[in-house]
N, C-alpha and C positions, 0 to 999 in steps of 0.2 A: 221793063226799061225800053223807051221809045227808041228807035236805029239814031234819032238824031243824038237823044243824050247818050248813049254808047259812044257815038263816033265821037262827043265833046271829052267824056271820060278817057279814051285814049288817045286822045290828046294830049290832054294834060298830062298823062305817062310817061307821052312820048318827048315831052316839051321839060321836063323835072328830071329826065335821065340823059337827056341829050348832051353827050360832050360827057359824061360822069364815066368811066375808068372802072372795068369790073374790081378792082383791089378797092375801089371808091365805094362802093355799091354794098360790096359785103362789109367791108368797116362800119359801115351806116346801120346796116342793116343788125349785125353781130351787139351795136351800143344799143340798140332797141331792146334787148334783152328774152328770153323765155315766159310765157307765161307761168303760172303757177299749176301744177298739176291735180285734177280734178281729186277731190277726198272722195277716199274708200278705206270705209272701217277694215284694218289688219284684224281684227280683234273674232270676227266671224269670217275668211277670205273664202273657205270653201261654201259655206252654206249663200254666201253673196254669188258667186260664181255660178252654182247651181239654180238659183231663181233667174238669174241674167240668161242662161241657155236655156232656160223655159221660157222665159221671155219672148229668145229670137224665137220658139218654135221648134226647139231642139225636143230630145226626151235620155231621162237621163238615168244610171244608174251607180250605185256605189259598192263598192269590193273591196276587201281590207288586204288582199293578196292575187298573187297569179294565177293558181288556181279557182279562186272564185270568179277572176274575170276570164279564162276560157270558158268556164261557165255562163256568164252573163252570155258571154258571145254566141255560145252555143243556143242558149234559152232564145235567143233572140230572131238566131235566123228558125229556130225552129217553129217557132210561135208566127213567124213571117212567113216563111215560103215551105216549111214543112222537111226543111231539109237543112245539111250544113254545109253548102257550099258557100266557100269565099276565097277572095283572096286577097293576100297584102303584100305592101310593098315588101323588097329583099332588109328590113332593118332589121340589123342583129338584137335589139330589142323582142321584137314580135319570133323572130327566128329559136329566140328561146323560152317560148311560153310553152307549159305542157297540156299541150293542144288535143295530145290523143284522150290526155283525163275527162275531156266535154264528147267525146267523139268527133272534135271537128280535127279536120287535115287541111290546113289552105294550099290552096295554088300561089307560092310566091312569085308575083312577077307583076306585069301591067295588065291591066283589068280589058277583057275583049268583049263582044257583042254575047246578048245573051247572058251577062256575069251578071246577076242582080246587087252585090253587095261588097264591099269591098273596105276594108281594115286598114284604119295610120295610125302611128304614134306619133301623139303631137309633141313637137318641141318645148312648147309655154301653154298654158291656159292663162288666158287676160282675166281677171275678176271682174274690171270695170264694163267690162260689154260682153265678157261671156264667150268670147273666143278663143279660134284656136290658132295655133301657130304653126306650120307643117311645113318643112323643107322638102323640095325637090329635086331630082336627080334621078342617074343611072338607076341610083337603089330605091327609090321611091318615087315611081312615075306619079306624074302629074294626073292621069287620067283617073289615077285611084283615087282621087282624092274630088275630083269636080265631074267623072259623069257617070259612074253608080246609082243607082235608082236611090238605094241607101246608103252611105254612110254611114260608119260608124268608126268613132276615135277612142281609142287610149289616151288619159291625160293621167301621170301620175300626183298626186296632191303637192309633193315636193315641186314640181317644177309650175304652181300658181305666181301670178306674177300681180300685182297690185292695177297697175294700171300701164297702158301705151308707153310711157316713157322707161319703164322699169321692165318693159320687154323691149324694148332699142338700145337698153342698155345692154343685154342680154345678149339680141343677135347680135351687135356690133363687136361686141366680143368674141363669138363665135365666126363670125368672118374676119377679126383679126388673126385670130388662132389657126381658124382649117381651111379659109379662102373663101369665096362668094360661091353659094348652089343655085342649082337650074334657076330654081325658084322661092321664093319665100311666099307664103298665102295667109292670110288671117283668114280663120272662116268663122262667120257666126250663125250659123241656122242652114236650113234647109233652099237651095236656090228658088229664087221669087221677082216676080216680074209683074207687073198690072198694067193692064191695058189704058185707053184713054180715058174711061168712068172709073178707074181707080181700083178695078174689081183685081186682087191681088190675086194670082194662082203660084203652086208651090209645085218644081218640079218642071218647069218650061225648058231650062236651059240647063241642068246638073241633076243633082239626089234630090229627090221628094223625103227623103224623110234624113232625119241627121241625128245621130246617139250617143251621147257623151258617157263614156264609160271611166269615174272618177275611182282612182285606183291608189289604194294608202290608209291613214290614220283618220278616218273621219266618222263622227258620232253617227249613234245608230240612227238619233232621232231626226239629222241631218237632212235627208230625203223631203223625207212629212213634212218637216219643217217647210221646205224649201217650195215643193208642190202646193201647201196652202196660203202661201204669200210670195206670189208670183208676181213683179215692177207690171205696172201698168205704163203707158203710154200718155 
């Protein structure tokens, strides 16, 4: 768009709300109505879910209980850095996993220089884009969550949500219930930035790598499934 036709466009903005009454503005606005919310098959939500965070670049794994996902977590960091350090935010969720069954001990707290890896439990998993949803605060710094080399989240299957509106309805509720936190974050993948030619790098500005650890009722064949038919672009 050329400076001139911009500056004609906000013109016309400026010229169509001029003298208009914000109670004028949202009445208007409000009669224009919702769109319709994008379809996503209920019928498969976790195997949908799991192709969509392979998608963003994610990597993903599934657990039918608690102990098998200290275990993932453990497999994880060991297979990565050879060891089991992490840490996660203070959530009484994560505070009662039985952590010593994998050999790992986390450092509950916010994540410092030198921490490679670091544990949340997310609020929602979005089906429709494969995100997550992770609240901030005292008990779950923000750092743990956006600048970790790795990443990796808890999503329980029960708390999958269909799509964006069906998790607004979700946290709105939750902030009518227990008040507004530090932060609200959708994450989907791994942080990614590309320069002028487009050339995308993962890891510029957050986690280079991101783990979605789906935790609940879900088929064995789910995974496979999900790995061999990955959404293209």
């Amino acid at each position: 768009m050329s400076n001139s036709s911009r500056a004609e466009l906000f013109d016309k903005l400026r010229e169509t709300a001029s003298g208009q009454s914000a109670g004028r503005i949202e009445l208007e606005r409000n009669a224009m109505g919702s769109g319709n919310a994008p379809f996503v098959s209920a019928e498969k939500p976790s195997l949908t879910y799991l192709q969509n965070v392979l998608a963003n670049r994610g990597s993903i794994t599934c657990v039918a209980n608690r102990n098998e996902a200290v275990q993932a977590v453990g497999n994880y960091l060991y297979g990565h850095f050879r060891s089991h350090r992490l840490v996660a935010g203070n959530d009484p969720r994560l505070a009662a996993m039985p952590w010593r069954d994998a050999g790992v001990l986390p450092r509950f707290g916010s994540l410092e220089g030198g921490e490679p890896a670091a544990l949340s439990y997310a609020k929602l998993g979005i089906v429709e884009t494969g995100a997550v949803v992770t609240y901030t605060g005292k008990g779950n710094p923000c750092a743990n969550h956006l600048l970790p080399e790795h990443h990796l989240v808890l999503v329980d299957v029960n708390d999958l949500v269909l799509n964006l509106e069906q998790a607004w309805e979700m946290i709105n509720g939750d902030l009518a219930k227990d008040g507004r936190p530090r932060g609200i974050n959708m994450i989907a993948g791994p942080s990614s930035t590309a320069d002028i030619e487009g050339q995308l790098v993962y890891g510029a500005h957050g986690p280079r790598r991101w783990h979605v650890i789906l935790l609940g009722e879900v088929p064995e064949e789910t995974r496979e499934l999900a790995e061999s038919n990955v959404p293209t672009d």
